[in-house]
N, C-alpha and C positions, 0 to 999 in steps of 0.2 A: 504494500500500500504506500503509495507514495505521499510525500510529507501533506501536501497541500489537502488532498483527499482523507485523509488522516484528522486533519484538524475539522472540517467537514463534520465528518462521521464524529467526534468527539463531540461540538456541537449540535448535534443535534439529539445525542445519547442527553446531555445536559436538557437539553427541552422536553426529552421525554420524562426526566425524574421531574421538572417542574410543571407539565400538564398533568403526568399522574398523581402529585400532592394536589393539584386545586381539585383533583377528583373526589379528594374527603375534607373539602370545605363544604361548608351547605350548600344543599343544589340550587344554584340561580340560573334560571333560565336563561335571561342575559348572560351569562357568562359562558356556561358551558355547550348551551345551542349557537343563541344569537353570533356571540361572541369566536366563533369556531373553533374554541378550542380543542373541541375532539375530534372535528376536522385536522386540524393542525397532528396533534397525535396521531391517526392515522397516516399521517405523509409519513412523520419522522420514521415510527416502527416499521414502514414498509421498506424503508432505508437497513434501518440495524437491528430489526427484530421481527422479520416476516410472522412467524409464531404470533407473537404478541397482537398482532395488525388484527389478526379477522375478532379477536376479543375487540378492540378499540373499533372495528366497525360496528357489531354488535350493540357495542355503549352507542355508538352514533343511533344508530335506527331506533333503538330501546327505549331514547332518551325524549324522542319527539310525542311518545304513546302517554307519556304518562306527564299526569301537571305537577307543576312545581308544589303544592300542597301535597301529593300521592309521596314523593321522592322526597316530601321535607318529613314528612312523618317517617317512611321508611329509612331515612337517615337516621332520627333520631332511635327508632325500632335496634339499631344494629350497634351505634356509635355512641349515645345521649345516655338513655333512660329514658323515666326516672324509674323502673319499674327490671333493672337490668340489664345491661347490653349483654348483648348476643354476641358483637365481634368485638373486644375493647381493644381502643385503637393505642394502646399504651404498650412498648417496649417492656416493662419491667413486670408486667404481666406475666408476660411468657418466659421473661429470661431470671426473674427471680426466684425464689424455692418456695418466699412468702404470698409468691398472689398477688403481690398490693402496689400501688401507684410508690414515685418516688424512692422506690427500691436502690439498691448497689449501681445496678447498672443504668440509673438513671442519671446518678451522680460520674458516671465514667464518660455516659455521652456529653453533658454540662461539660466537660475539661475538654473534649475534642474542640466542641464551639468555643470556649473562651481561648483555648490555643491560637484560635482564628483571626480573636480578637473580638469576635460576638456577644452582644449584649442581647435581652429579653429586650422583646417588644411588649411594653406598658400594653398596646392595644390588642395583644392575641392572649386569651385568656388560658391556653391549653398550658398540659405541664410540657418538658424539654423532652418527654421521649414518646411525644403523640407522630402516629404517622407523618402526618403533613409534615413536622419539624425535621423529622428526620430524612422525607425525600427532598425537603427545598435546603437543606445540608450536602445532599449529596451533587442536586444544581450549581450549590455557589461552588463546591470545591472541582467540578467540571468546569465551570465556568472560572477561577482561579489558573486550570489547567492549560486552557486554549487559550486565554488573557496571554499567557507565558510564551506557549509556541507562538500566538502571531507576533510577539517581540523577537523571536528566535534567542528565547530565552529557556532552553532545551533541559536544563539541571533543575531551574526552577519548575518548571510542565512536570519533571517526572517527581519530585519532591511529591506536588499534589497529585499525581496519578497514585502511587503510593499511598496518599492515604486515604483516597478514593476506598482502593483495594482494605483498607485497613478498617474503616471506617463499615463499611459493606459488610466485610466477613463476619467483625464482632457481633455485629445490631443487626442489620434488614435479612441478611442469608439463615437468622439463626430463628426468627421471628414474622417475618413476612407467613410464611407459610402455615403457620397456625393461624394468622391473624385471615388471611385466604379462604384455610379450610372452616374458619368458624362463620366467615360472612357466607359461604355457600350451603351450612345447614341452617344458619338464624334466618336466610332470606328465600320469595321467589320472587321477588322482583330484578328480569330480567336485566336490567341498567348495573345494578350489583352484582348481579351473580357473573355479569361479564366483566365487571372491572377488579373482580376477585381472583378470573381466569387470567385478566393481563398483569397485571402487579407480578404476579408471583410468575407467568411466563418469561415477562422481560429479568425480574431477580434473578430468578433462574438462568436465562440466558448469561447476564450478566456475571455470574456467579462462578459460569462452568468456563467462557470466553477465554480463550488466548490471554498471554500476555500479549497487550498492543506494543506498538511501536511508529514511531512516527516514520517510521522508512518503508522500503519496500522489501 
């Protein structure tokens, strides 16, 4: 793979971890129809993650049947409460012995972000190792990556390729997949259950991938 097409394929791996976190923001219609985001998603995955692509068309067609009241409730059905979630969108869930929010491993992911230099946002009320924080963690540090090669700042790129890798293996490869298979029994609302099948196929993809390189 040559360098240019490398960096390409890098971004757009990056737009995939950040279309599929706004996928477990609440469903606005504006955003995720209107706004083409899942259109968008489907380009990219057809790029780097054919697999993943017929789930993300799936979300696409799924997404126009059902009204933003149906999909806000079934959000809250999987992710919220108040009455249990079905799929709890917490890291320390799965990866701790006790069950519970703010666990060990929630304080391990906090030190990767503050390493970064990241601070909480005042206005996102979730804890630091809810889904979405942890795929728009894996954007910014893609995006860190490709920032560096279009410098042809090559030592810096792979610095953060590295903890891509590092970042991945501990948290989303060890947890994605439970948090998958609990949205595909808690739901049948088709929009979910497809974006249960792409998550965990791009992880997966992701997971088992090459090492890159930015050569050929």
């Amino acid at each position: 793979m040559q360098n240019n097409d490398f960096v390409v394929h890098e971004i757009m791996k990056g737009e995939c971890y950040r279309f599929l976190a706004a996928c477990f923001y609440l469903p606005k219609k504006e955003t995720l129809g209107a706004g083409r985001l899942l259109a968008n998603l489907t380009e990219n995955l057809r790029e780097i993650c054919p697999a993943a692509a017929q789930f993300s068309q799936t979300m696409e067609k799924s997404f126009d049947t059902y009204t933003e009241e149906e999909l806000t409730v079934e959000y809250a059905r999987l992710f919220v409460g108040p009455f249990g979630l079905k799929a709890p969108p917490y890291g320390s869930i799965y990866l701790d012995n006790e069950r519970t929010v703010m666990g060990p491993s929630t304080m391990e992911a906090i030190r990767f972000y503050e390493e970064e230099g990241l601070a909480r946002d005042e206005s996102f009320d979730e804890l630091p190792d809810h889904i979405v924080v942890e795929l728009e963690f894996m954007y910014f540090l893609v995006f860190k990556e490709t920032e560096a090669l279009q410098k042809g700042a090559s030592e810096q790129a792979e610095v953060y390729r590295r903890k891509q890798e590092s970042f991945r293996s501990r948290f989303l490869d060890k947890w994605v997949p439970s948090l998958c298979g609990n949205m595909k029994e808690g739901t049948d609302n088709n929009f979910y259950l497809a974006l249960a099948d792409c998550l965990h196929t791009f992880i997966s993809r992701e997971s088992t991938a090459p090492e890159a390189s930015g050569q050929s």
